[in-house]
C-alpha positions as CSV (number, residue, x, y, z in Angstrom):
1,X,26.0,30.2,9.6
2,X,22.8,29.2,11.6
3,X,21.3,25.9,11.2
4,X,18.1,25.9,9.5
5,X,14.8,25.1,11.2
6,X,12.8,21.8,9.8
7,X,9.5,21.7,9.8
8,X,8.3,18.4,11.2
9,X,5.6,17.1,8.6
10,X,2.0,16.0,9.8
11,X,-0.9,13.7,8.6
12,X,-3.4,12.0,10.1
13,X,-2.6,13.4,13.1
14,X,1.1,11.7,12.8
15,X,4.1,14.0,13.0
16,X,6.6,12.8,10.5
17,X,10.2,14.5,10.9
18,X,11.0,14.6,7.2
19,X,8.9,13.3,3.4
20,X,10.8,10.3,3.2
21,X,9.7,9.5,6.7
22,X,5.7,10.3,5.6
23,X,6.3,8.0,2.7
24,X,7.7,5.0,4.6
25,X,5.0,5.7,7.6
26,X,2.2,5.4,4.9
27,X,3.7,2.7,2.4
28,X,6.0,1.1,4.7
29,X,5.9,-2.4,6.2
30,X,6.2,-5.6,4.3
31,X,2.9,-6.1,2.8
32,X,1.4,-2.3,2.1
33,X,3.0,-1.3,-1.2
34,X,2.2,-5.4,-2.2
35,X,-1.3,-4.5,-1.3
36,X,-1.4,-1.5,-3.4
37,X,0.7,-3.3,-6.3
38,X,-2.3,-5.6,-6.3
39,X,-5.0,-2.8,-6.6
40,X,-3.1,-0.4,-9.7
41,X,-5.2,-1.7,-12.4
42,X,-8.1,-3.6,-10.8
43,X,-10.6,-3.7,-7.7
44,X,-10.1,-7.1,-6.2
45,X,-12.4,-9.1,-3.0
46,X,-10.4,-9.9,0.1
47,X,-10.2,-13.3,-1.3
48,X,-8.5,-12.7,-4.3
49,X,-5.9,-10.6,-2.5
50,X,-5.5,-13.4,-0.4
51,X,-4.8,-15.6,-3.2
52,X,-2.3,-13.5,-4.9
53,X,-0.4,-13.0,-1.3
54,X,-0.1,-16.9,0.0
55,X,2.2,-15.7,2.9
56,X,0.2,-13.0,4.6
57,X,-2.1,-13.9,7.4
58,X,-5.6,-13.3,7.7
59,X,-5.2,-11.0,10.5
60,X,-2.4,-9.0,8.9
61,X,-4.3,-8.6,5.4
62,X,-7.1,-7.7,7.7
63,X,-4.9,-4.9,9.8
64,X,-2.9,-3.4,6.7
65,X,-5.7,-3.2,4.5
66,X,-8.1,-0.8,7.1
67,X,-4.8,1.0,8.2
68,X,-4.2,1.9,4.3
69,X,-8.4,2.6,3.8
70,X,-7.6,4.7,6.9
71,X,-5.1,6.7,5.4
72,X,-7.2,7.5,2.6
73,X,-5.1,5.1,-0.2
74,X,-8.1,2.9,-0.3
75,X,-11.9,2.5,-0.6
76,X,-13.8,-0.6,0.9
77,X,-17.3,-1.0,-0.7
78,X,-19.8,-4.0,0.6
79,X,-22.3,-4.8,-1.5
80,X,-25.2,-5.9,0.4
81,X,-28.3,-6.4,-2.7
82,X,-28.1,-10.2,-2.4
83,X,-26.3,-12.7,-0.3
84,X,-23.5,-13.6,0.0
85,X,-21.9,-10.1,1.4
86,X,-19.6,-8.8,-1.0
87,X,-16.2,-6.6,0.1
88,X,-14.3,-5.0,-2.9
89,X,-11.1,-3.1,-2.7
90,X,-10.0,-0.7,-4.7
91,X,-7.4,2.7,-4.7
92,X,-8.9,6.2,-4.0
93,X,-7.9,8.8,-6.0
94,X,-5.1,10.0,-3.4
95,X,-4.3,6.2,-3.8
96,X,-3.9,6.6,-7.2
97,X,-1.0,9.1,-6.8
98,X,1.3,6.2,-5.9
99,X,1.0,4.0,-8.6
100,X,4.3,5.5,-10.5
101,X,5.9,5.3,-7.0
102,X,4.7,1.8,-6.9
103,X,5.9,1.2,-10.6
104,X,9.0,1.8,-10.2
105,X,10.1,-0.3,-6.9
106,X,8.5,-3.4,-8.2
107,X,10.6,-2.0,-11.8
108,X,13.2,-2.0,-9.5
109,X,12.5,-5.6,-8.1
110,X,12.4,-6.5,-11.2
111,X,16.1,-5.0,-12.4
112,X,17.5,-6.8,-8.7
113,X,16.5,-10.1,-9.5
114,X,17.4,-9.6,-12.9
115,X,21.1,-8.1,-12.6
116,X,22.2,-9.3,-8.9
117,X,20.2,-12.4,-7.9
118,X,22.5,-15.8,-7.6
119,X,22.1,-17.7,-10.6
120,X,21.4,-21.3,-10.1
Protein backbone atom coordinates (compact mmCIF):
# COMPACT_ATOMS: atom_id res chain seq x y z
CA UNK A 1 0.00 0.00 0.00
CA UNK A 2 1.80 3.36 -0.73
CA UNK A 3 1.94 5.98 1.69
CA UNK A 4 -0.04 8.97 0.95
CA UNK A 5 1.36 12.29 -0.01
CA UNK A 6 0.50 15.44 2.51
CA UNK A 7 0.02 18.49 1.42
CA UNK A 8 1.98 20.93 3.62
CA UNK A 9 -0.52 23.88 4.43
CA UNK A 10 0.38 27.65 3.76
CA UNK A 11 -0.60 31.20 5.05
CA UNK A 12 0.92 34.13 5.31
CA UNK A 13 3.63 33.01 3.53
CA UNK A 14 4.18 30.18 6.48
CA UNK A 15 4.24 26.54 5.56
CA UNK A 16 2.36 24.64 8.20
CA UNK A 17 2.83 20.72 7.82
CA UNK A 18 -0.69 19.78 9.06
CA UNK A 19 -4.30 22.19 10.38
CA UNK A 20 -3.63 21.52 13.77
CA UNK A 21 -0.13 22.94 13.23
CA UNK A 22 -1.92 26.28 11.27
CA UNK A 23 -4.11 26.57 14.36
CA UNK A 24 -1.49 26.45 17.03
CA UNK A 25 0.91 28.83 14.67
CA UNK A 26 -1.92 31.41 14.62
CA UNK A 27 -3.59 31.06 18.18
CA UNK A 28 -0.68 29.60 19.83
CA UNK A 29 1.56 31.13 22.58
CA UNK A 30 0.40 31.97 26.05
CA UNK A 31 -1.33 35.20 25.58
CA UNK A 32 -3.00 35.06 21.81
CA UNK A 33 -6.21 33.13 22.43
CA UNK A 34 -6.34 35.45 26.03
CA UNK A 35 -6.11 38.30 23.72
CA UNK A 36 -8.91 37.16 21.53
CA UNK A 37 -10.98 35.83 24.59
CA UNK A 38 -10.83 39.48 25.62
CA UNK A 39 -12.14 40.90 22.19
CA UNK A 40 -15.40 38.15 21.49
CA UNK A 41 -18.02 40.44 22.55
CA UNK A 42 -16.37 43.97 22.79
CA UNK A 43 -13.66 46.38 21.19
CA UNK A 44 -11.41 47.27 23.97
CA UNK A 45 -8.17 50.29 24.13
CA UNK A 46 -4.71 48.83 24.75
CA UNK A 47 -5.31 49.92 28.25
CA UNK A 48 -8.17 48.01 29.14
CA UNK A 49 -6.50 44.95 27.76
CA UNK A 50 -3.83 45.70 29.90
CA UNK A 51 -5.98 45.77 32.78
CA UNK A 52 -7.77 42.60 32.27
CA UNK A 53 -4.10 40.78 31.57
CA UNK A 54 -1.96 42.09 34.87
CA UNK A 55 0.86 39.59 33.94
CA UNK A 56 1.67 40.42 30.38
CA UNK A 57 4.31 42.93 29.61
CA UNK A 58 3.98 45.97 27.65
CA UNK A 59 6.22 44.75 25.07
CA UNK A 60 4.55 41.40 24.74
CA UNK A 61 0.89 42.88 24.51
CA UNK A 62 2.58 45.18 22.13
CA UNK A 63 4.20 42.13 19.85
CA UNK A 64 1.09 39.60 20.07
CA UNK A 65 -1.34 42.07 19.45
CA UNK A 66 0.33 43.36 15.79
CA UNK A 67 1.32 39.65 15.05
CA UNK A 68 -2.57 38.63 15.52
CA UNK A 69 -3.70 42.17 13.41
CA UNK A 70 -1.04 40.76 11.07
CA UNK A 71 -2.64 37.65 10.60
CA UNK A 72 -5.85 39.20 9.81
CA UNK A 73 -7.72 38.12 13.37
CA UNK A 74 -7.67 41.76 14.34
CA UNK A 75 -8.37 45.36 13.29
CA UNK A 76 -6.46 48.38 15.06
CA UNK A 77 -8.37 51.66 14.50
CA UNK A 78 -6.79 55.16 15.90
CA UNK A 79 -8.92 57.74 16.24
CA UNK A 80 -7.19 60.89 15.64
CA UNK A 81 -10.43 63.84 15.80
CA UNK A 82 -9.33 65.17 19.19
CA UNK A 83 -6.53 64.53 21.58
CA UNK A 84 -5.62 62.34 23.30
CA UNK A 85 -4.90 59.56 20.43
CA UNK A 86 -7.20 56.86 20.66
CA UNK A 87 -6.24 52.94 19.73
CA UNK A 88 -9.24 50.43 19.77
CA UNK A 89 -9.02 46.77 19.14
CA UNK A 90 -11.38 44.77 17.95
CA UNK A 91 -11.84 41.05 15.88
CA UNK A 92 -12.14 41.09 11.99
CA UNK A 93 -14.44 39.08 10.61
CA UNK A 94 -11.86 36.16 9.88
CA UNK A 95 -11.35 36.81 13.70
CA UNK A 96 -14.71 36.22 14.36
CA UNK A 97 -14.51 32.58 13.08
CA UNK A 98 -12.71 31.63 16.25
CA UNK A 99 -14.84 32.66 18.84
CA UNK A 100 -16.60 29.04 19.19
CA UNK A 101 -13.00 27.72 19.04
CA UNK A 102 -12.24 30.18 21.75
CA UNK A 103 -15.50 29.18 23.60
CA UNK A 104 -14.92 26.07 24.13
CA UNK A 105 -11.05 26.04 25.54
CA UNK A 106 -11.88 28.67 28.11
CA UNK A 107 -15.36 26.11 28.57
CA UNK A 108 -12.83 23.76 28.89
CA UNK A 109 -10.69 25.81 31.54
CA UNK A 110 -13.54 26.15 33.11
CA UNK A 111 -14.56 22.14 33.39
CA UNK A 112 -10.47 21.70 34.58
CA UNK A 113 -10.60 23.88 37.38
CA UNK A 114 -13.83 22.73 38.13
CA UNK A 115 -13.42 18.78 38.10
CA UNK A 116 -9.46 18.32 38.63
CA UNK A 117 -8.04 21.36 40.40
CA UNK A 118 -6.75 20.60 44.20
CA UNK A 119 -9.30 21.58 46.50
CA UNK A 120 -8.07 23.67 49.37
Amino acid sequence: MEAETRKSLKFNGKEYPCCASLTMGIIGGKWKTVILFHLMDEQLRYNELRKLMPTVTERTLSLQLKALEEDGLLKRKVYTTKPPLKVVYSLTDFGKTLIPLIKSIADWGDYVAEAYAEKQ
